[in-house]
C-alpha positions in Angstrom: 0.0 0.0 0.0 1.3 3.2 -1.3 2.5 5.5 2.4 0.4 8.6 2.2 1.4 9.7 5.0 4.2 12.8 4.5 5.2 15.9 6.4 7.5 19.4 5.9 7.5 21.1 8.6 5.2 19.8 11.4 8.7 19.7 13.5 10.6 22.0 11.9 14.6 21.0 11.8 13.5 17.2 11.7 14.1 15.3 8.7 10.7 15.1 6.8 11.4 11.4 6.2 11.4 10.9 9.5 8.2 12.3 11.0 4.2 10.9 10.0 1.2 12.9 10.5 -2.1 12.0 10.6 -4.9 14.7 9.4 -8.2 14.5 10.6 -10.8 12.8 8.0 -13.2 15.2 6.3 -14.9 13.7 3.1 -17.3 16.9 1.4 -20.6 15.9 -0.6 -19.7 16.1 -4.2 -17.3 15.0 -7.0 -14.0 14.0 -5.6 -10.7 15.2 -7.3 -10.2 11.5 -8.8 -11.4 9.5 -11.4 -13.3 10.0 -14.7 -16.7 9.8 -16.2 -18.8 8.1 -16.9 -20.4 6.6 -13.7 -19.5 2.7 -13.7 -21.2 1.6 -10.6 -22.7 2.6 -7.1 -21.2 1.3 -3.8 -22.5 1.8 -0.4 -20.4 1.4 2.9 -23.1 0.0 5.6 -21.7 0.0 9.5 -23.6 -1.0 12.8 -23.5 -0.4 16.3 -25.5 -3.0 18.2 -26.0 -4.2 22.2 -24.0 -6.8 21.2 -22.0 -10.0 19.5 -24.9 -12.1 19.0 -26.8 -12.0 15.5 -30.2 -14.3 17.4 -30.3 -12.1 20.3 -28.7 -8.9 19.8 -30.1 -5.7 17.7 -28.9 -2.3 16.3 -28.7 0.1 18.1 -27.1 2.3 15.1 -26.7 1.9 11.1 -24.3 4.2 8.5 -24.8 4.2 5.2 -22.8 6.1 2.6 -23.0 5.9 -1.1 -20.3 6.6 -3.7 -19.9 6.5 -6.9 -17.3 4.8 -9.2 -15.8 4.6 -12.8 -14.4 1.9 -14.7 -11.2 1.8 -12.9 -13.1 1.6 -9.7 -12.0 5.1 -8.5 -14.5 6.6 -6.8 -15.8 9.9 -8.1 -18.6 11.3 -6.0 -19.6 10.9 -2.6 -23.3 10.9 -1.1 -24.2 13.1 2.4 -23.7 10.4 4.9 -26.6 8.7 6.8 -27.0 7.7 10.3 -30.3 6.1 11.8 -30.6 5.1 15.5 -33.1 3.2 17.2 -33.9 2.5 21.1 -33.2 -1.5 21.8 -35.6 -2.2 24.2 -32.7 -4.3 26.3 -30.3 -2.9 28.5 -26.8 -1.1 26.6 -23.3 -3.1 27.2 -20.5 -1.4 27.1 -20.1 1.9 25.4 -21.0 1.5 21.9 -23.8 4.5 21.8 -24.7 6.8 24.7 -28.4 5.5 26.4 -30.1 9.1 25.1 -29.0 9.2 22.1 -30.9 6.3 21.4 -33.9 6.6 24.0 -37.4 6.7 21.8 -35.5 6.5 18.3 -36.6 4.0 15.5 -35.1 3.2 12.1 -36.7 4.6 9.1 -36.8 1.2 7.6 -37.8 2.1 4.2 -35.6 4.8 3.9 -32.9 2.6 5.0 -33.3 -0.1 2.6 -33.8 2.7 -0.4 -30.8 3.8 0.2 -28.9 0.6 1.1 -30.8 -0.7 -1.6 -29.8 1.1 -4.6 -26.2 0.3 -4.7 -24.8 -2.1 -7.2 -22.2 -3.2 -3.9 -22.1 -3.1 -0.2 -19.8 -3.1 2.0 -18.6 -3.2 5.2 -15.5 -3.8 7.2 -16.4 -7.3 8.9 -19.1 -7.9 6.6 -19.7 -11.4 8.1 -20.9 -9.6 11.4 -22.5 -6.5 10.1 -24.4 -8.5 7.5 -26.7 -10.7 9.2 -27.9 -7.6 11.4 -28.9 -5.5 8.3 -30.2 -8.7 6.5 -32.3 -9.1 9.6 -33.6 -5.1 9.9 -34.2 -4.6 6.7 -35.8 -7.7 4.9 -36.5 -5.7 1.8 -32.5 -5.7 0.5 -31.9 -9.5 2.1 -30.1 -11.4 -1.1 -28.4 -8.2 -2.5 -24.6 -8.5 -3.2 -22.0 -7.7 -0.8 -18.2 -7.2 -0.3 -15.7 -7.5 3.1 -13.6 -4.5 3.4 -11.2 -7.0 5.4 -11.8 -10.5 3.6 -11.9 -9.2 -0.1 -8.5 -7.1 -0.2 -6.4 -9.1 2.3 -4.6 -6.6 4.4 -2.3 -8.4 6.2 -1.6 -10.6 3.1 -0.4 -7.3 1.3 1.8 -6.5 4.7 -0.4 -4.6 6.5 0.4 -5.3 10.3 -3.8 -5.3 11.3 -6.7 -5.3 9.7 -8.6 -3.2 12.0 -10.0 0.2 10.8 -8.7 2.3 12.3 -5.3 1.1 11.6 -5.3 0.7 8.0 -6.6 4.5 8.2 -3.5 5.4 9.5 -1.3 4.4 7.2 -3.3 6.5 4.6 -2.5 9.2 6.8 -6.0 10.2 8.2 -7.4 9.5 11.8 -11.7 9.7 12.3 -13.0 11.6 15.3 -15.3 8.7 17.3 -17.6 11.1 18.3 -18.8 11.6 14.8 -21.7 8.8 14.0 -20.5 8.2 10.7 -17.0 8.2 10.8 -16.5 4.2 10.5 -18.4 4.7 7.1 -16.2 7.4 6.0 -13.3 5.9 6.8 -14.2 2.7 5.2 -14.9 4.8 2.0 -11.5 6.2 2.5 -9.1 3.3 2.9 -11.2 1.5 -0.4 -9.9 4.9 -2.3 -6.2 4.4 -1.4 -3.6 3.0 -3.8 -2.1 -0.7 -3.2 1.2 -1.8 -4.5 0.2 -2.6 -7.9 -1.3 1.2 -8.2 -4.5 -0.1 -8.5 -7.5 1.3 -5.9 -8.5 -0.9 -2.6 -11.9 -0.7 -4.6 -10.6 -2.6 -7.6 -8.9 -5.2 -5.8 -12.3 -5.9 -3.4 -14.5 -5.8 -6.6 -12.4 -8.3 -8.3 -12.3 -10.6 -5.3 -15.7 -10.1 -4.2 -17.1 -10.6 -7.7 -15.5 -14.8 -7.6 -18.0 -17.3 -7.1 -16.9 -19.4 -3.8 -17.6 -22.7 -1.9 -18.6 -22.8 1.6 -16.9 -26.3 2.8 -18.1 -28.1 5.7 -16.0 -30.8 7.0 -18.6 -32.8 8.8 -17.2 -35.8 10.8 -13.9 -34.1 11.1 -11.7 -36.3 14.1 -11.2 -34.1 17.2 -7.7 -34.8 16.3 -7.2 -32.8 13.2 -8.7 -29.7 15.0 -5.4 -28.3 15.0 -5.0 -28.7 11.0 -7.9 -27.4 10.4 -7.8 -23.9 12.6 -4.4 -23.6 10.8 -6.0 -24.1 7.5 -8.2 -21.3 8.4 -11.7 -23.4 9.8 -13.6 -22.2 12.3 -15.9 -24.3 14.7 -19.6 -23.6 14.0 -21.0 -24.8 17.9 -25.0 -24.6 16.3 -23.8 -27.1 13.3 -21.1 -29.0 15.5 -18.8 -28.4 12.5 -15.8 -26.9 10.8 -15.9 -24.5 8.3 -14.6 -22.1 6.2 -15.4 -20.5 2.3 -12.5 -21.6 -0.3 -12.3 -20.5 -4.1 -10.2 -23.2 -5.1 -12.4 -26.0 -4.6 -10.2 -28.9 -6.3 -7.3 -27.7 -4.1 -9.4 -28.2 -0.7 -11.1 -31.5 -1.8 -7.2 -32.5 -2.0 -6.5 -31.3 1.5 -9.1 -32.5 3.2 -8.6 -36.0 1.6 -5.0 -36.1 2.6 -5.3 -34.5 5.7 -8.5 -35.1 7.6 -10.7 -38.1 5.9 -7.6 -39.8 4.8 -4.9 -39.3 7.1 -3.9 -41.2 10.5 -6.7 -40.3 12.3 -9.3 -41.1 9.9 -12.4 -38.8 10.3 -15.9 -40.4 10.5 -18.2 -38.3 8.5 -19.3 -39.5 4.8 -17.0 -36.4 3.4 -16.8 -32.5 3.2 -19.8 -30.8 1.6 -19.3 -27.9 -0.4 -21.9 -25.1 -0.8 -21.7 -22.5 -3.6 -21.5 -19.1 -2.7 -21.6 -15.8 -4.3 -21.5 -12.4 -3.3 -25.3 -12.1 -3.1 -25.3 -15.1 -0.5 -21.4 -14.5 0.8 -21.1 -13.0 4.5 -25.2 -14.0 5.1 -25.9 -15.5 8.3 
């Protein structure tokens, strides 16, 4: 990822390749200063805010939305106002996620919500696989509509980024969000898929491209408590409702070959008939 991070004077007699400083995030309604006509797409960035972890139990407490637009190249080129909805719980507030009055005898404007959520061609959200299933579940009316991962479909830390968390990736494109601001995790989503990765090519481009790829969501039933180890370094995760490992591949040939050598054909020979492999694409990716 290209460093945008630069400064001249901030401390004046130190080297300028030696100091970084962050600018606070400010993205205008309007055309940006990148990119071309004509319009190839619209995008959305969707974040929540809910009591807490658990998509059966827990609700929103806040959703962010944020359109943009992009061209061919998938550099964005206009930006939307930003827009924030919050709604009271009706269960007690954890933690510190949204003051108690900001919230208290607020609802969602549902259909306003899923208009504008809606309308995009793509949405996406850092940690789509959590922030899915909560819209999905507020707003029926856009359930089945593609989306992207801000994390899974570029690969941060595969490119050499030390985290993948938000706010980190932010910083190395030199900008920091104020938290106080409602819709500052949408804007700096909106930000980090504008900046440049090593190939020059936008975040954007790289999360359409990866996004776009049908998938396969493998479940190795039967799986020996043995090769539990193999499989969390393989990148499975334990599904306690199913009783079963998991984890979406886009290679299936290559992970019908591991699993054959390593889990239903190795020393400690699983019991289950085989994996199965489920389809996915980006309309049905990151859905509960």
């Amino acid at each position: 990822m290209r460093n945008g991070l630069d400064a001249k004077s901030a401390f004046p007699g130190t080297p300028a390749a030696d100091q970084r400083v962050l600018h606070r995030l400010s993205l205008a309604t309007g055309p940006t200063p990148e990119g071309a006509d004509p319009v190839a797409g619209v995008g959305v960035v969707v974040a929540v805010k809910t009591t807490g972890l658990d998509h059966a139990s827990d609700v929103v407490l806040e959703l962010s939305a944020r359109r943009f637009t992009y061209d061919e190249d998938h550099v964005i080129t206009r930006l939307d106002r930003p827009y924030v909805w919050h709604q009271e719980p009706g269960q007690p507030i954890r933690g510190l996620a949204v003051s108690p009055t900001l919230v208290e005898g607020t609802s969602i404007d549902r259909a306003e919500a899923a208009k504008v959520i809606g309308s995009a061609n793509i949405r996406v959200a850092h940690n789509a696989m959590f922030v899915r299933p909560f819209v999905d579940e507020l707003l029926p009316a856009i359930e089945g509509m593609s989306w992207a991962c801000s994390i899974e479909d570029i690969g941060w830390q595969e490119r050499g980024c030390e985290s993948s968390k938000l706010g980190w990736i932010l910083s190395q494109c030199g900008y920091f969000t104020d938290p106080e601001v409602s819709h500052a995790e949408v804007d700096a989503g909106i930000q980090i898929l504008r900046s440049r990765l090593e190939t020059g090519r936008t975040a954007l481009a790289i999360l359409m491209e990866n996004g776009s790829r049908d998938g396969w969501l493998v479940r190795a039933f039967g799986a020996s408590f043995h090769v539990r180890g193999l499989l969390k370094e393989r990148g499975y995760a334990w599904n306690p409702t199913m009783k079963v490992w998991w984890k979406e591949v886009r290679d299936r040939d290559a992970e019908e070959a591991w699993l054959d050598a390593h889990v239903y054909g190795g020393h400690y020979r699983s019991t289950g008939q085989g994996a199965d492999f489920e389809g996915v694409t980006w309309s049905s990716r990151y859905a509960r």
